[in-house]
OpenMM code with the backbone's topology and positions (N, CA, C; nanometers):
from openmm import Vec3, app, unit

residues = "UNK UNK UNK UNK UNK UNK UNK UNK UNK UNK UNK UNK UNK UNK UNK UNK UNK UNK UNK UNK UNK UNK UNK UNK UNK UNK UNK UNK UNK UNK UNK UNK UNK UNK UNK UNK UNK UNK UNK UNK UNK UNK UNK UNK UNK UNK UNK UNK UNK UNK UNK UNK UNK UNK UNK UNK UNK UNK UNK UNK UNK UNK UNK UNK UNK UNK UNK UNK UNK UNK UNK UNK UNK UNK UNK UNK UNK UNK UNK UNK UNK UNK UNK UNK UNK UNK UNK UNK UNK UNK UNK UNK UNK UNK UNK UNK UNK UNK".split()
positions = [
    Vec3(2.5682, -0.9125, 0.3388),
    Vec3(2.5152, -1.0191, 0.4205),
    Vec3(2.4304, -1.1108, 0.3322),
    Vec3(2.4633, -1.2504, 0.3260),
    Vec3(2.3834, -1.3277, 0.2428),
    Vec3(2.2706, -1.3501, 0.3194),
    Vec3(2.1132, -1.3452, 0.2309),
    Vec3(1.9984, -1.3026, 0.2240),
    Vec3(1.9840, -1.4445, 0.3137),
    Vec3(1.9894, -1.5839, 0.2514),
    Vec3(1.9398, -1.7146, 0.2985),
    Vec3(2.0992, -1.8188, 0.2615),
    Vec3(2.0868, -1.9032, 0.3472),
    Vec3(2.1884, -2.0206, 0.3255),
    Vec3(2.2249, -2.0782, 0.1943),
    Vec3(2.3570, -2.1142, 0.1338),
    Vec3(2.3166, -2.1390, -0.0442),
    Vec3(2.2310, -2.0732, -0.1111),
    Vec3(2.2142, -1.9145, -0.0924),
    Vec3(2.1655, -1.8452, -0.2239),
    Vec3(2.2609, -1.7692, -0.2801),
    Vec3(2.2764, -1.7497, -0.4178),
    Vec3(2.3624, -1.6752, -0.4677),
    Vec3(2.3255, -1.5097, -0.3951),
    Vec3(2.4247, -1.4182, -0.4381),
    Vec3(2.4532, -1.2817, -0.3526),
    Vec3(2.3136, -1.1865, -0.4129),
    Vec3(2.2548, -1.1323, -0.3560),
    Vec3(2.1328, -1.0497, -0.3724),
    Vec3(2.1540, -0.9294, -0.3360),
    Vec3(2.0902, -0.8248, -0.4232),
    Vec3(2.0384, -0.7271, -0.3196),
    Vec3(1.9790, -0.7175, -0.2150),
    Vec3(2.0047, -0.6774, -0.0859),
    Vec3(1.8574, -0.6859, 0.0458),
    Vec3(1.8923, -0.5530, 0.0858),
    Vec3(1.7738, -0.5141, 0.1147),
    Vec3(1.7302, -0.4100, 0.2087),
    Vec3(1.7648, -0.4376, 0.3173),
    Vec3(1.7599, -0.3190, 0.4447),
    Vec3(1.7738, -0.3565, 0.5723),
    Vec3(1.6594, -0.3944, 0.5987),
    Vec3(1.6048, -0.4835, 0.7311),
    Vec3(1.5022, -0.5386, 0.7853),
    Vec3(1.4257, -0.3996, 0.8407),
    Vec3(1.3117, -0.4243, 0.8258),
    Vec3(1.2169, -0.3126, 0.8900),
    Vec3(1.1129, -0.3887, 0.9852),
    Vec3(1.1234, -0.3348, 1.0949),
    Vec3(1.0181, -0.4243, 1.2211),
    Vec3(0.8488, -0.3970, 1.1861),
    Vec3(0.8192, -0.4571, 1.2280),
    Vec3(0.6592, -0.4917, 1.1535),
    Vec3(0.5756, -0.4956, 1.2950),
    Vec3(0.4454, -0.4555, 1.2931),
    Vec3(0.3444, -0.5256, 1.3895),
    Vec3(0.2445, -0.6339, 1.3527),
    Vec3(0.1918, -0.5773, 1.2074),
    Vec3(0.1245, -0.6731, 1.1641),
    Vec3(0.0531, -0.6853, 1.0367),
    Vec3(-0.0168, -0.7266, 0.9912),
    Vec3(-0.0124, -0.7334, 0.8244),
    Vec3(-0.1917, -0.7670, 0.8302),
    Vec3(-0.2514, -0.6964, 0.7189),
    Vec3(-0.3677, -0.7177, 0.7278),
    Vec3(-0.4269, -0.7024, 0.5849),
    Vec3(-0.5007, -0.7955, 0.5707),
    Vec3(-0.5630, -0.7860, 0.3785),
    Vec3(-0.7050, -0.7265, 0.3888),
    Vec3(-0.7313, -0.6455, 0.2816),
    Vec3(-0.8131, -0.5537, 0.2181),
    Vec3(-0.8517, -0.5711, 0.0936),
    Vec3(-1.0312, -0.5868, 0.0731),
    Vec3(-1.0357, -0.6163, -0.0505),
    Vec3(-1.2033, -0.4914, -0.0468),
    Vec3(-1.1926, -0.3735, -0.2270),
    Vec3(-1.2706, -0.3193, -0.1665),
    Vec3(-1.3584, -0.3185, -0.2778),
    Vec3(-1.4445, -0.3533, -0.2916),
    Vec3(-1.5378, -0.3637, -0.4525),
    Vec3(-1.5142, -0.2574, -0.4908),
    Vec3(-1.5576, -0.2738, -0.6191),
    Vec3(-1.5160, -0.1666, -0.6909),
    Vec3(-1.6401, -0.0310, -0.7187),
    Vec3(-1.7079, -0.0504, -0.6668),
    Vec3(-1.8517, -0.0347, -0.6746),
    Vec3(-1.8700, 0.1044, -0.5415),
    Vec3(-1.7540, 0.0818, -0.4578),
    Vec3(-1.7213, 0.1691, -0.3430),
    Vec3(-1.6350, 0.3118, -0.3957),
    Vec3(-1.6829, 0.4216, -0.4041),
    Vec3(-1.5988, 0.5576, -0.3558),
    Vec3(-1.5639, 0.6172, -0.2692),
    Vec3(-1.4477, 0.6777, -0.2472),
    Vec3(-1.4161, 0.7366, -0.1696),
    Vec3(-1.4339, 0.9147, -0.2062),
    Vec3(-1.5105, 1.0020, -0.1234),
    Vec3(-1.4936, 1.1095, -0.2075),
    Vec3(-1.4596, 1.2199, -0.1189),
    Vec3(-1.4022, 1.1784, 0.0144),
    Vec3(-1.3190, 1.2908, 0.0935),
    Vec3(-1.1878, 1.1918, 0.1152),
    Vec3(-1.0757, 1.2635, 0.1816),
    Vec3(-0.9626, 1.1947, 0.1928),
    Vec3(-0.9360, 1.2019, 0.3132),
    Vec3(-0.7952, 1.0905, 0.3525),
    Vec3(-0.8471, 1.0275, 0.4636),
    Vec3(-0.6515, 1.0081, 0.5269),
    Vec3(-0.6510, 1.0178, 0.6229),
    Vec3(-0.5018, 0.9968, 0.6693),
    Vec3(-0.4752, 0.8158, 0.6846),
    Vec3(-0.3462, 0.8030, 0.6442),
    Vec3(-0.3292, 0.6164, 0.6669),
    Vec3(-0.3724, 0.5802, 0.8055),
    Vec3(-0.4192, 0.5108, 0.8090),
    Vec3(-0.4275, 0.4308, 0.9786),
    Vec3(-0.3129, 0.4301, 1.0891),
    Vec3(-0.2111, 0.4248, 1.0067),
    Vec3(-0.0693, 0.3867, 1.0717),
    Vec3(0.0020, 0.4088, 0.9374),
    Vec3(0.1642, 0.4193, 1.0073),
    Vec3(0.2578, 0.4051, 0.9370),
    Vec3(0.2343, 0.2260, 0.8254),
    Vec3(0.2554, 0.2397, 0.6972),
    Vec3(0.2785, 0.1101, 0.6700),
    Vec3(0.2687, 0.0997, 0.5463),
    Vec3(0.3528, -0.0179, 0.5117),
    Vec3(0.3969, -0.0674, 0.3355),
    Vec3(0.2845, -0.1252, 0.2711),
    Vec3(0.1999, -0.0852, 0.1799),
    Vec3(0.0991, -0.1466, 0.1017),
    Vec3(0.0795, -0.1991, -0.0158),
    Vec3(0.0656, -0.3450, -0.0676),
    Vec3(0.1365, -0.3874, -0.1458),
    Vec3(0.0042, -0.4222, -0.2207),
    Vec3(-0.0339, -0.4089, -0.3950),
    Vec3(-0.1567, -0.4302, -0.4122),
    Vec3(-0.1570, -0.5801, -0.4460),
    Vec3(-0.2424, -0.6828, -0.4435),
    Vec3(-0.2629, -0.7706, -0.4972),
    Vec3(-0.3261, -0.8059, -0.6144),
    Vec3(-0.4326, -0.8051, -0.6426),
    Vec3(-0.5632, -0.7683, -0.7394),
    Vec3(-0.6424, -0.6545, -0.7556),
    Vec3(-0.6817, -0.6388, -0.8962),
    Vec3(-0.7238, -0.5162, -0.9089),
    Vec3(-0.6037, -0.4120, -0.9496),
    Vec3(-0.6649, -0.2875, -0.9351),
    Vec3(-0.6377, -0.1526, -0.9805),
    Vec3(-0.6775, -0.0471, -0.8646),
    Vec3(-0.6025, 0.0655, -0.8356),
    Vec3(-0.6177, 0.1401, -0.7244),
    Vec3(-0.5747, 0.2748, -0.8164),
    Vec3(-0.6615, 0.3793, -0.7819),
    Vec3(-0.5812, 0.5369, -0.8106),
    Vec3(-0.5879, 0.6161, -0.6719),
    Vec3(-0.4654, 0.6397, -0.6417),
    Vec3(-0.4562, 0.7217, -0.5402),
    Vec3(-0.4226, 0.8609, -0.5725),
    Vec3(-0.4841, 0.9518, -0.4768),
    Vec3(-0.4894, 1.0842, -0.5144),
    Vec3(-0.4525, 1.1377, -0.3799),
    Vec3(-0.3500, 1.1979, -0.3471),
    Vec3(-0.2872, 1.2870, -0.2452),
    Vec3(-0.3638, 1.3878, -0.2846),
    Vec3(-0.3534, 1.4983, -0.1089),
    Vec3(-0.4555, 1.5979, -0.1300),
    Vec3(-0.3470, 1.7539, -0.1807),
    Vec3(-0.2245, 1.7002, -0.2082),
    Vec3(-0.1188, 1.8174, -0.3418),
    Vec3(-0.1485, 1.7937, -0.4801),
    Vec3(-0.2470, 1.6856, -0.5242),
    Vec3(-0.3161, 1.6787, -0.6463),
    Vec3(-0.2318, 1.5911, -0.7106),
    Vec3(-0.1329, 1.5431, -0.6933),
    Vec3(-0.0605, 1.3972, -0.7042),
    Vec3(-0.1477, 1.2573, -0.7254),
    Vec3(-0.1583, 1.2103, -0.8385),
    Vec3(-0.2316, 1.0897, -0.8860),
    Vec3(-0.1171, 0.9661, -0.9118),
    Vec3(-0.1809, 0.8701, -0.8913),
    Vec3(-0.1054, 0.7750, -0.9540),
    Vec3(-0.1680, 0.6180, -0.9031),
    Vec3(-0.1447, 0.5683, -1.0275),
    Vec3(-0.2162, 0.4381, -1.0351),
    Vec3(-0.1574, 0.3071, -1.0127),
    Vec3(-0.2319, 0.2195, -0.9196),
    Vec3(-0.1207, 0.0751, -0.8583),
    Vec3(-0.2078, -0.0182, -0.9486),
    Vec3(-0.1167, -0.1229, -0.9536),
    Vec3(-0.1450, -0.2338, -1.0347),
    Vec3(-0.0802, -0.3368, -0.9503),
    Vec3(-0.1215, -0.4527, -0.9461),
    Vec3(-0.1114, -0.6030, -0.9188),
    Vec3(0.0583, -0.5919, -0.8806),
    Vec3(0.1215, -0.6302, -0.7673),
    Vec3(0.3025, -0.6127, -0.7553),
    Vec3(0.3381, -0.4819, -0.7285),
    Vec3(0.2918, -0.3928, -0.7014),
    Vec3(0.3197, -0.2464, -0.7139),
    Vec3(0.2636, -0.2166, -0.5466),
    Vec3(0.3598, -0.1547, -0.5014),
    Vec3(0.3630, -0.0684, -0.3656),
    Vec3(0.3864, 0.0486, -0.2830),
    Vec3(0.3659, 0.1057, -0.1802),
    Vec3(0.3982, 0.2030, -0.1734),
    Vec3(0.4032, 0.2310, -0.0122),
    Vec3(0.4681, 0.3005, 0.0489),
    Vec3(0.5187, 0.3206, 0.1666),
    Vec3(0.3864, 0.4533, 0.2191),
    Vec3(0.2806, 0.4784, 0.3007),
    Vec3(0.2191, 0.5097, 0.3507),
    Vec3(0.2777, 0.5956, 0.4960),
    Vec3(0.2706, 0.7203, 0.4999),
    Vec3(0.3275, 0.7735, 0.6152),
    Vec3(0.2323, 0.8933, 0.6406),
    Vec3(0.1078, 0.9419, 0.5871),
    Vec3(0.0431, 1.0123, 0.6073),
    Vec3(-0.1039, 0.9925, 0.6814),
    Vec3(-0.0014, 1.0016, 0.7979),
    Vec3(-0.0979, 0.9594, 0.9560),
    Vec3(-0.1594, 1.1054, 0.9808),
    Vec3(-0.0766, 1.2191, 0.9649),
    Vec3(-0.1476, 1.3508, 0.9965),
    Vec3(-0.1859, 1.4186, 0.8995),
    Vec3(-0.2892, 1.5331, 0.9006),
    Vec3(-0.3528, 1.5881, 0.8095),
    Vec3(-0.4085, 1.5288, 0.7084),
    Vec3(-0.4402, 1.6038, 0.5847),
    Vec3(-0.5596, 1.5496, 0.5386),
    Vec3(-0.5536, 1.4089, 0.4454),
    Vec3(-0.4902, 1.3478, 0.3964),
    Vec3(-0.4315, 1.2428, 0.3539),
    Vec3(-0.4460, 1.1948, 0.2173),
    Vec3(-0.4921, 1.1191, 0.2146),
    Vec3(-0.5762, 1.0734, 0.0131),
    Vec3(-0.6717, 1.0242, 0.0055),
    Vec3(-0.7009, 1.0063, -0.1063),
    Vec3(-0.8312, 0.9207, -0.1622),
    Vec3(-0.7911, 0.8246, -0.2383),
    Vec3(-0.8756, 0.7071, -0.2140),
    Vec3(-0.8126, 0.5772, -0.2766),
    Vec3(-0.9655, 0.5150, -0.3554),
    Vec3(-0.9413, 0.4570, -0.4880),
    Vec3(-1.0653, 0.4564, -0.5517),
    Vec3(-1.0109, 0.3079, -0.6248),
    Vec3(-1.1172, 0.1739, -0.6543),
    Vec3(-1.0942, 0.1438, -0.7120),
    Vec3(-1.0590, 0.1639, -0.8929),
    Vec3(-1.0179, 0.1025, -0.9539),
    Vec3(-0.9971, 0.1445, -1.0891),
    Vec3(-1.0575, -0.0331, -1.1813),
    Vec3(-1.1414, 0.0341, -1.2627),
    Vec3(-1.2142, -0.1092, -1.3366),
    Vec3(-1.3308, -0.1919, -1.2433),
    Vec3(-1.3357, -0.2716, -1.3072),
    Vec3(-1.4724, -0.3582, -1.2621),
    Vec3(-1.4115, -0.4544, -1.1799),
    Vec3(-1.2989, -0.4888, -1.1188),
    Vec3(-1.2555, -0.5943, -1.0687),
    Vec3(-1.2279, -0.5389, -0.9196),
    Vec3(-1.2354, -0.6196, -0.8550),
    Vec3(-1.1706, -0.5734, -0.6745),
    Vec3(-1.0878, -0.5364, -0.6348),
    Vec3(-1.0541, -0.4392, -0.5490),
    Vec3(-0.8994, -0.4075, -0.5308),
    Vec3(-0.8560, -0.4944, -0.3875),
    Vec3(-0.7542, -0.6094, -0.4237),
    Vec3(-0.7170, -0.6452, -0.2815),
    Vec3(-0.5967, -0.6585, -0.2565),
    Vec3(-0.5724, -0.5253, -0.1415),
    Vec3(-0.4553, -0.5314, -0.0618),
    Vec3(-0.4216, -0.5819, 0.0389),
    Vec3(-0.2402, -0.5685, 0.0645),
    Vec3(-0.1883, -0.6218, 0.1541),
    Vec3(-0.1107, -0.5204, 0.2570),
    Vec3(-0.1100, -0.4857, 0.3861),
    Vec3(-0.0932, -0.3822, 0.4304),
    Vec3(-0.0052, -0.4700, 0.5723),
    Vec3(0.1150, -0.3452, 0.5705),
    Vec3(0.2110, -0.4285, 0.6961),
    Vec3(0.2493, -0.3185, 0.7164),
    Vec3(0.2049, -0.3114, 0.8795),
    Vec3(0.1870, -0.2023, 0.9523),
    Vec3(0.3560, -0.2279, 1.0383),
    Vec3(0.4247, -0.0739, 1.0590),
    Vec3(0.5419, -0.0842, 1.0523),
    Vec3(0.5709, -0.0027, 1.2498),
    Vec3(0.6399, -0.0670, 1.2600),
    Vec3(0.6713, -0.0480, 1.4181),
    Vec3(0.7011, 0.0722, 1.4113),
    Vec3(0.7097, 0.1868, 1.4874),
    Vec3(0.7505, 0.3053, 1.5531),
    Vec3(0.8365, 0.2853, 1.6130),
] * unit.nanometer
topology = app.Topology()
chain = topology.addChain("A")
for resn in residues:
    res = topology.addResidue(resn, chain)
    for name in ("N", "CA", "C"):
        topology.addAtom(name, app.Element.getBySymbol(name[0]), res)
C-alpha cells in the first residue's frame, strides 16, 4: 500500500490507533530510585537528552535523541528511568488504544 500520493514505495508498518500523545521533559537533577509501572500502554520516543532505563530483570539500556521503545509494563513492578548527563531528558509519549 503506497504510504502518501507520488511517493516512491516504502516500507510502512500497519497503523496503530492512538489516544493521545503527551511531552515530558525531566531535569536531570531528578532520580528515580524505586520503579514504577508505565501509565498506559504506549510508544516513547526520546527527543533530547539521554535516558537509562532499568527493568526490574536487571536489563539496562540507554536512549538517545531518535531512539524508542514500546512500553507495556502496566502491571507489576516496572522500571526506573534516570536521566543520563547534565542536559534534560524530553520525551514524547503516544498512548496506544486498547
Amino acid at each position: 500500500m503506497p504510504y502518501a500520493e507520488n511517493v516512491p514505495p516504502l516500507l510502512v508498518s500497519a497503523a496503530v490507533a492512538a489516544t493521545g500523545v503527551v511531552f515530558v521533559t525531566t531535569p536531570p537533577e531528578v532520580r528515580e530510585t524505586k520503579a514504577h509501572p508505565a501509565p498506559r500502554r504506549q510508544f516513547t520516543v526520546v527527543l533530547g537528552g539521554q535516558a537509562e532505563i532499568v527493568t526490574t530483570d536487571g536489563n539496562r539500556q540507554t536512549f538517545t535523541p531518535g531512539m524508542f521503545a514500546m512500553f507495556e509494563d502496566v502491571d507489576g513492578l516496572g522500571h526506573i528511568t534516570n536521566v543520563v548527563g547534565p542536559t534534560p531528558l524530553t520525551i514524547m509519549s503516544v498512548s496506544i488504544a486498547d
